[in-house]
PDB file of N, CA, C and O in Angstrom:
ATOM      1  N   UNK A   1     -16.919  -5.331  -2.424  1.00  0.00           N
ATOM      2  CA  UNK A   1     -15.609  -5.865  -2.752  1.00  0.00           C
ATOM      3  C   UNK A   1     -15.031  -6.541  -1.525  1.00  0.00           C
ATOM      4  O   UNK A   1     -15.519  -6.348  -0.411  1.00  0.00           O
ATOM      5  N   UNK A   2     -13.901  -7.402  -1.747  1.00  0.00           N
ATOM      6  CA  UNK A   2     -13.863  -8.477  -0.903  1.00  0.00           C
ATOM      7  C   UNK A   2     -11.787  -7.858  -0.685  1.00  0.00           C
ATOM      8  O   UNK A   2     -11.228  -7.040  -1.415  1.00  0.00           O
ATOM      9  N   UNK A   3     -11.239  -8.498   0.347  1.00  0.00           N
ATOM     10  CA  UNK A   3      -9.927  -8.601   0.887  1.00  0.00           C
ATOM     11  C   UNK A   3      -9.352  -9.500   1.383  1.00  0.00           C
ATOM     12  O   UNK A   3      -9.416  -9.923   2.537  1.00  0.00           O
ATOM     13  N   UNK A   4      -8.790  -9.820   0.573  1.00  0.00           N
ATOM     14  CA  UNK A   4      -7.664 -11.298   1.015  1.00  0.00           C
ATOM     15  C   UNK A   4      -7.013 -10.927   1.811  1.00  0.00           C
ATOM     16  O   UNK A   4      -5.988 -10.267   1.637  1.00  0.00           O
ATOM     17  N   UNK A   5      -7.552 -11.334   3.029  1.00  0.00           N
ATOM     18  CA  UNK A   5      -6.230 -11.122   4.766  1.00  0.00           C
ATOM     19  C   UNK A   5      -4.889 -11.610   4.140  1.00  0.00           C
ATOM     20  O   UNK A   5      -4.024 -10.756   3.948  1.00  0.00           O
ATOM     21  N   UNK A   6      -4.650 -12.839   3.821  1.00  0.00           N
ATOM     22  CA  UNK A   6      -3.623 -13.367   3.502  1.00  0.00           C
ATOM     23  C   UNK A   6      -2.943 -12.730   2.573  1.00  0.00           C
ATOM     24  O   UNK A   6      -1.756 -13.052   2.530  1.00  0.00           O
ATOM     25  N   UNK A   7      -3.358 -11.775   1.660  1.00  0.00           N
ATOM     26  CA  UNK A   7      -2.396 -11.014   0.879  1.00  0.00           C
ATOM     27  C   UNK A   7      -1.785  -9.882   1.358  1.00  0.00           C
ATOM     28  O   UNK A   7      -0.801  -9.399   0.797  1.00  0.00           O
ATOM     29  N   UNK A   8      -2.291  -9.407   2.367  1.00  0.00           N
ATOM     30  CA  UNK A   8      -1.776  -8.158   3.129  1.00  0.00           C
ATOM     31  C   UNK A   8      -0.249  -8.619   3.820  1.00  0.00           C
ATOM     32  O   UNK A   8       0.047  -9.810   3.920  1.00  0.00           O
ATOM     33  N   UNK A   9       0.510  -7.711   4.198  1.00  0.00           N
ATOM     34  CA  UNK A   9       1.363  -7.662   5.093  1.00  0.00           C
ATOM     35  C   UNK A   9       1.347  -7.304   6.606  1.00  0.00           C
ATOM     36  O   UNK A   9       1.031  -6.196   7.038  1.00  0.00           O
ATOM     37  N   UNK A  10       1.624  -8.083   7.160  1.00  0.00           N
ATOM     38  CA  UNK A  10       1.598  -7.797   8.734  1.00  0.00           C
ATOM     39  C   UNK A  10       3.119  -7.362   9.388  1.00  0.00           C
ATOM     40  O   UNK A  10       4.169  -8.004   9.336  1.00  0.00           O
ATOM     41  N   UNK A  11       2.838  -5.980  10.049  1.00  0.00           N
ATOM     42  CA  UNK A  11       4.271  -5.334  10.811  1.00  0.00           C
ATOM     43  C   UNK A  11       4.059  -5.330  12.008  1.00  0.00           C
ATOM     44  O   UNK A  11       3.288  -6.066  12.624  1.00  0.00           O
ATOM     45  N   UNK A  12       4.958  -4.224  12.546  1.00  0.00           N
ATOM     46  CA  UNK A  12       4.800  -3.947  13.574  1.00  0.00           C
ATOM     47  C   UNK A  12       3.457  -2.637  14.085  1.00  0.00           C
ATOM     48  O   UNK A  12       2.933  -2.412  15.176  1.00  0.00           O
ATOM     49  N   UNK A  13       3.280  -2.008  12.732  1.00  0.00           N
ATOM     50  CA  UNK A  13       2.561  -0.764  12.286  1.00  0.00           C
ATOM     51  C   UNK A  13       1.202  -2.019  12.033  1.00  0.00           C
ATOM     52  O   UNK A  13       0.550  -1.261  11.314  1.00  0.00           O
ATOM     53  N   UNK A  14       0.757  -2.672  12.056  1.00  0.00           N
ATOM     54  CA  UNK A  14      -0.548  -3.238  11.687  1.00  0.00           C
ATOM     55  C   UNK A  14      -0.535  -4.621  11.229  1.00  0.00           C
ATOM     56  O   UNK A  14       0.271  -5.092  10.426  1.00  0.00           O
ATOM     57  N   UNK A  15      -1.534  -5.260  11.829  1.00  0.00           N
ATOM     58  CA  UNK A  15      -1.312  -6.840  11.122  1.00  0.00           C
ATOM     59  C   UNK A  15      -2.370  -6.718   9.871  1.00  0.00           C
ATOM     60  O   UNK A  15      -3.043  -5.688   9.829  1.00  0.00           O
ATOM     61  N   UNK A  16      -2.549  -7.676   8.884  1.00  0.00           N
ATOM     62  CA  UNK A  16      -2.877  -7.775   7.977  1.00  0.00           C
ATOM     63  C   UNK A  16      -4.839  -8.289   8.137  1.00  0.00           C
ATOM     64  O   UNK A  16      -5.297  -8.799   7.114  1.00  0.00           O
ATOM     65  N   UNK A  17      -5.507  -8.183   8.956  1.00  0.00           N
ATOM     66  CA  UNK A  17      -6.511  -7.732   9.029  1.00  0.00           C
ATOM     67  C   UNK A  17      -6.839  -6.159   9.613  1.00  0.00           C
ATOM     68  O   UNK A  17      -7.930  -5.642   9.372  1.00  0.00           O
ATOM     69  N   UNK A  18      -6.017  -5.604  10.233  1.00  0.00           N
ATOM     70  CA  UNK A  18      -6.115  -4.292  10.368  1.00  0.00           C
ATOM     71  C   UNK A  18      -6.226  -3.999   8.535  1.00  0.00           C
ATOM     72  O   UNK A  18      -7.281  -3.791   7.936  1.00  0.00           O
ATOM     73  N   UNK A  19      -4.998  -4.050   7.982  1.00  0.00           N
ATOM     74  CA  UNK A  19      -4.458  -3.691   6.600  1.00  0.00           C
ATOM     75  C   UNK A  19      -5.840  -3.705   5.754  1.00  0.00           C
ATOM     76  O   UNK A  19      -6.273  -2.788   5.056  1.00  0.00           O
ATOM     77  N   UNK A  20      -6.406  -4.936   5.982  1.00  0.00           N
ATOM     78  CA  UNK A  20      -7.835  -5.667   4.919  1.00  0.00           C
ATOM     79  C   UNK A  20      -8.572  -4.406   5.345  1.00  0.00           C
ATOM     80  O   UNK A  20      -8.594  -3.451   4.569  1.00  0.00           O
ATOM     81  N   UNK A  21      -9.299  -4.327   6.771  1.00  0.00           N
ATOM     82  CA  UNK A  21     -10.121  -3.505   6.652  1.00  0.00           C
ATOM     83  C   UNK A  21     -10.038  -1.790   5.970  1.00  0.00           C
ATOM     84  O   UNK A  21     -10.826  -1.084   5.341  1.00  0.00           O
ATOM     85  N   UNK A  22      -8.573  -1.618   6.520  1.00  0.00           N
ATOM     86  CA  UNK A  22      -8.397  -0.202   6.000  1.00  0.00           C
ATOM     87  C   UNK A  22      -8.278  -0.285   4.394  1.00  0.00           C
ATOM     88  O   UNK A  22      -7.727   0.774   4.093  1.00  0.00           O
ATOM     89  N   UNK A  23      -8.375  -0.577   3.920  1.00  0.00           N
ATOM     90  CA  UNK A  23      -7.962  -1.033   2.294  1.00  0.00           C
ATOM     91  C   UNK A  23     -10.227  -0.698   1.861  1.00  0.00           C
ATOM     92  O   UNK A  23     -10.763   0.009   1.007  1.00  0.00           O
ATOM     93  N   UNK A  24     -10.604  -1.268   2.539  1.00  0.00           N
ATOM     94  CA  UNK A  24     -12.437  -1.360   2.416  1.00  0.00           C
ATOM     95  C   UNK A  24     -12.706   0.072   2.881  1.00  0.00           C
ATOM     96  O   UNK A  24     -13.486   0.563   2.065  1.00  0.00           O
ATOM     97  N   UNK A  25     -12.459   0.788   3.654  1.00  0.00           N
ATOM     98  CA  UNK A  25     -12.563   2.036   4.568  1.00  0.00           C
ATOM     99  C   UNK A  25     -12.177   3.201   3.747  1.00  0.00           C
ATOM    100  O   UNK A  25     -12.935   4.167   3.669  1.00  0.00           O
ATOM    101  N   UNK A  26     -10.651   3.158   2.918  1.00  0.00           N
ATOM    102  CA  UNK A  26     -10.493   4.016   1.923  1.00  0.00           C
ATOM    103  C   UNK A  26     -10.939   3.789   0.906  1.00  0.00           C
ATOM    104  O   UNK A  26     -11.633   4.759   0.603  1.00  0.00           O
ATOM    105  N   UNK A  27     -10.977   2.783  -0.135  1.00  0.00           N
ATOM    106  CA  UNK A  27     -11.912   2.041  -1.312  1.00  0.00           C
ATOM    107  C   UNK A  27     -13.261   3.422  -0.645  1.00  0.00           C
ATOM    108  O   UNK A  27     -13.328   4.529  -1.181  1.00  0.00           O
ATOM    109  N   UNK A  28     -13.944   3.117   0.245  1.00  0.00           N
ATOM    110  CA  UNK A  28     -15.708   3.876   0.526  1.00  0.00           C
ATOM    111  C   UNK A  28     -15.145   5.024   0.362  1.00  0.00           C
ATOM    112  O   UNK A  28     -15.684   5.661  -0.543  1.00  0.00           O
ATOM    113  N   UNK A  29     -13.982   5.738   1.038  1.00  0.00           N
ATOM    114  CA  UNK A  29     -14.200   6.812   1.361  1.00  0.00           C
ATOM    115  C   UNK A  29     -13.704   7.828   0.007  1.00  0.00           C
ATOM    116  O   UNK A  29     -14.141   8.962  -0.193  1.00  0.00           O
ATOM    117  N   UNK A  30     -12.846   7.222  -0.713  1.00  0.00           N
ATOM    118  CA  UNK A  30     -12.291   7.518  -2.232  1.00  0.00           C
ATOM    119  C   UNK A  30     -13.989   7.622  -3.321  1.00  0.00           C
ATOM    120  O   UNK A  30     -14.227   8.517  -4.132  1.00  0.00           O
ATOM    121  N   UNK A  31     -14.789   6.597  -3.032  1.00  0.00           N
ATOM    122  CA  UNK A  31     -15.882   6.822  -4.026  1.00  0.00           C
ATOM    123  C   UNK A  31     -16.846   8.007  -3.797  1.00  0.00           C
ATOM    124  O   UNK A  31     -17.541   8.725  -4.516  1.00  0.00           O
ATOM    125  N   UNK A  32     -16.489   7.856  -2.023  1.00  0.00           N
ATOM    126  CA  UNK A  32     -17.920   8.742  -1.672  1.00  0.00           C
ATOM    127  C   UNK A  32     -16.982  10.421  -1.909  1.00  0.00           C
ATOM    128  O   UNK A  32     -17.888  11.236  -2.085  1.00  0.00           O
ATOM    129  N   UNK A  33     -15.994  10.963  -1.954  1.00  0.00           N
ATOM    130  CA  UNK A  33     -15.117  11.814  -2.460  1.00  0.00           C
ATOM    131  C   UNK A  33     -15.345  12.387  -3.788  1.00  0.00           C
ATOM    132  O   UNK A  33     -15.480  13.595  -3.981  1.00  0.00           O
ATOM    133  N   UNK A  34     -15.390  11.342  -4.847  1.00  0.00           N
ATOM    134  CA  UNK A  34     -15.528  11.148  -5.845  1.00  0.00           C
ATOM    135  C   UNK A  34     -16.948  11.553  -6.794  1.00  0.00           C
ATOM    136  O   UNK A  34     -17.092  11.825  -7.985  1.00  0.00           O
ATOM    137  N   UNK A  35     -17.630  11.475  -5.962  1.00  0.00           N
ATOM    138  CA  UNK A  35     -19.461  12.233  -5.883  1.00  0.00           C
ATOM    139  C   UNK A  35     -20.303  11.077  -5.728  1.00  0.00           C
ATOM    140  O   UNK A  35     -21.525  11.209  -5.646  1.00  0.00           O
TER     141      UNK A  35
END
């Protein structure tokens, strides 16, 4: 699965490629949880 940088929000807490990757990082870690 794929992440549109540009749809994320960028703060002061994270810019919006931080955001993309963590979004891919929980997505894995939710399936592998999941069995």
């Amino acid at each position: 699965a794929s992440v549109d940088e540009g749809m994320m929000l960028s703060d002061i807490h994270g810019d919006s490629a931080y955001r993309a990757n963590l979004v891919k990082v929980m997505a894995k870690r939710a399936v592998a949880a999941a069995g």
